[in-house]
C-alpha positions in Angstrom: 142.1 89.2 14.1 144.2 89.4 10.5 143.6 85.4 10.3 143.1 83.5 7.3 140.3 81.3 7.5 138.3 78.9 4.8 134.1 78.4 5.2 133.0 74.8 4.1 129.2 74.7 3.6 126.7 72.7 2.1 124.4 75.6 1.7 125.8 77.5 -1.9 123.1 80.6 -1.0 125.4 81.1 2.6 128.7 81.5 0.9 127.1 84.1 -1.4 125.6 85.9 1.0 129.0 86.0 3.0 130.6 87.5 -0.6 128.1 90.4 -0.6 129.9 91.3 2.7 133.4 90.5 2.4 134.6 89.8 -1.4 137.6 88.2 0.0 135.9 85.3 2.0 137.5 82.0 0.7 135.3 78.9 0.8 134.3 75.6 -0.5 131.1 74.4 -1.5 131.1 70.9 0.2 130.6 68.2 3.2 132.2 69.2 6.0 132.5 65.6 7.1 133.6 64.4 3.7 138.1 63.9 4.5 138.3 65.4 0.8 136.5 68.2 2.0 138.6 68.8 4.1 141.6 68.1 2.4 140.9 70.8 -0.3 140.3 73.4 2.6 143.8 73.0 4.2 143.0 71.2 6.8 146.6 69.7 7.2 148.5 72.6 7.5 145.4 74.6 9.0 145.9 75.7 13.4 142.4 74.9 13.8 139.1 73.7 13.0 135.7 75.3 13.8 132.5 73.3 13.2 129.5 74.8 13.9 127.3 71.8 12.1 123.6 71.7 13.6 124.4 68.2 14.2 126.0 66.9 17.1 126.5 63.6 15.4 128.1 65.5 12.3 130.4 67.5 15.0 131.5 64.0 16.3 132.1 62.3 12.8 134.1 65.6 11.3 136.6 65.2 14.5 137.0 62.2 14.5 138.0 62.6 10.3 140.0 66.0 11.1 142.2 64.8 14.1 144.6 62.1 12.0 144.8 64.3 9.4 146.3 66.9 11.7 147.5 65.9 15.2 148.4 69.4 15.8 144.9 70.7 15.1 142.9 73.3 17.7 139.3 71.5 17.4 136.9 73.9 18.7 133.0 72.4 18.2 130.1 73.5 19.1 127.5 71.1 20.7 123.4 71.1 20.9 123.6 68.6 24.2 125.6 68.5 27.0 125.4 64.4 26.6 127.4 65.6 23.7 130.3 67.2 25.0 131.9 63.9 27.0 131.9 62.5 23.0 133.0 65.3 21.1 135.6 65.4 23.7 136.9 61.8 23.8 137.0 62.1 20.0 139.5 64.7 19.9 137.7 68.2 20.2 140.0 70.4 22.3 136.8 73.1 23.4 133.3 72.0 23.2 131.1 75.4 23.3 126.8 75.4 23.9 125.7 78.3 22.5 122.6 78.0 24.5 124.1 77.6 28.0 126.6 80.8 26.9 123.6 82.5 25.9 121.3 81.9 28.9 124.4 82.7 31.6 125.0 85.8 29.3 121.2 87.0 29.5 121.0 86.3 33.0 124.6 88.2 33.9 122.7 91.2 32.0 120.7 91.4 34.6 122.9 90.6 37.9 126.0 92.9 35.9 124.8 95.1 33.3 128.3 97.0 33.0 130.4 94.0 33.3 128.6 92.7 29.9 129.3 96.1 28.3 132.8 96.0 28.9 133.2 92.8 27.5 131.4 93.6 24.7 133.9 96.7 23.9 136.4 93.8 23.9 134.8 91.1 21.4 132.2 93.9 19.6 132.2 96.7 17.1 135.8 98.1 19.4 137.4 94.9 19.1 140.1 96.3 17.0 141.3 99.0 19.1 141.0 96.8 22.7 143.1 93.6 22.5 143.7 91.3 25.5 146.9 89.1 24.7 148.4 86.1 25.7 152.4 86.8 25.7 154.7 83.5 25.6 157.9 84.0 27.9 160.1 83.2 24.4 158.3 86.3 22.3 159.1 88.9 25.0 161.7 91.6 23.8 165.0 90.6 25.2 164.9 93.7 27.9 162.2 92.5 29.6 162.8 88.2 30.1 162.9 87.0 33.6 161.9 90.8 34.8 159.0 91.6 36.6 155.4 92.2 35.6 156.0 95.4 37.6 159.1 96.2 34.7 157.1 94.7 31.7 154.4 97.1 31.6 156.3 100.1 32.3 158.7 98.8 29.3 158.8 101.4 27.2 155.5 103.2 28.8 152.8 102.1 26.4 150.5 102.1 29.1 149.8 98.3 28.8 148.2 96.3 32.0 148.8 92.8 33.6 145.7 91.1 34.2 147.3 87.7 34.8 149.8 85.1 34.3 149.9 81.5 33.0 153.0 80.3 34.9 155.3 77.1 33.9 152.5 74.6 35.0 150.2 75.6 33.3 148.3 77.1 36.1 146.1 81.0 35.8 146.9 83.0 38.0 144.7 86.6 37.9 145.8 89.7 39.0 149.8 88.5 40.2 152.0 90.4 42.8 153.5 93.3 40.3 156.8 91.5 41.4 156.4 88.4 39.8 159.0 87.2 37.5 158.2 86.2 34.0 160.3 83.2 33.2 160.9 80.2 30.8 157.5 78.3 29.8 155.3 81.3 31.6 152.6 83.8 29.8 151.7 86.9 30.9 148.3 88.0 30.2 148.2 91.7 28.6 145.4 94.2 28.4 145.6 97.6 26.2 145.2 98.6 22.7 146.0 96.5 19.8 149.2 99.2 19.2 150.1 99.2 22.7 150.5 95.8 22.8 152.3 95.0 20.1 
């Protein structure tokens, strides 16, 4: 996604590893739930924090470190138990993910939707750069196109972009809107297409 990003890990032989892939990876050979740590990888002026720490416990500490020194902060963690989430939640994480639970409802949807899980894996796999599903603030639409129609946003220009929803001014989804619906002040629309037709 063209996002600058800094790996903090404990393990010096990971980091390496990464650099045999990408020569570019930035990262820091520390504590995740060390504030210094932390400190040295941005973390005030960072938009978010991923921890992926095999501890829940570790998860818990390192938000509950991160969040005063960035209010702001997107805190996504990952969590072993669910017990976890209510904690990792009530200490500031904004998403709490369980790999496990994703990974046994995506198995099992492998099964009950075969195609469904190929599609979505055209949008987050190897195609990921040329499909692109993006969420469009109301106040970054061109000029042309605020308070028009879903119907007039897509055929802007005739990219060949698609509407598959709308996050409207209370912060409410709504999938698949009436083509009429008007795209006003605090709204998103939700748009599916190539990375170049979207932008």
């Amino acid at each position: 996604n063209k996002m600058d990003f800094v790996v903090i890990d404990t393990e010096l032989n990971i980091m390496q590893a990464g650099l045999g892939e990408n020569n570019n990876l930035v990262y820091i050979h520390g504590d995740a739930t060390d504030d210094e740590v932390l400190i040295r990888a941005g973390i005030k002026k960072a938009k978010a924090l991923i921890l992926t720490l095999p501890d829940d416990a570790d998860n818990v500490f390192t938000v509950l470190s991160a969040r005063p020194l960035n209010p702001d902060l997107i805190i996504i963690s990952r969590a072993q138990l669910k017990s976890s989430v209510v904690k990792l939640k009530t200490a500031g994480a904004d998403h709490v993910i369980l790999p496990e639970v994703i990974g046994g409802l995506y198995m099992a949807t492998l099964i009950s939707k075969p195609d469904v899980i190929e599609f979505v894996n055209n949008l987050w796999g190897d195609e990921a750069e040329s499909i692109n599903i993006e969420s469009v603030a109301y106040e970054n639409l061109p000029p042309a196109v605020k308070d028009k129609s879903i119907e007039d946003i897509v055929k802007w220009y005739d990219v060949g972009v698609n509407c598959l929803g709308i996050k409207d001014a209370n912060g409410k989804f709504v999938m698949n809107p009436p083509k009429d619906t008007s795209i006003n002040s605090n709204m998103k629309i939700m748009l599916f297409g190539s990375m170049q037709q979207v932008e």
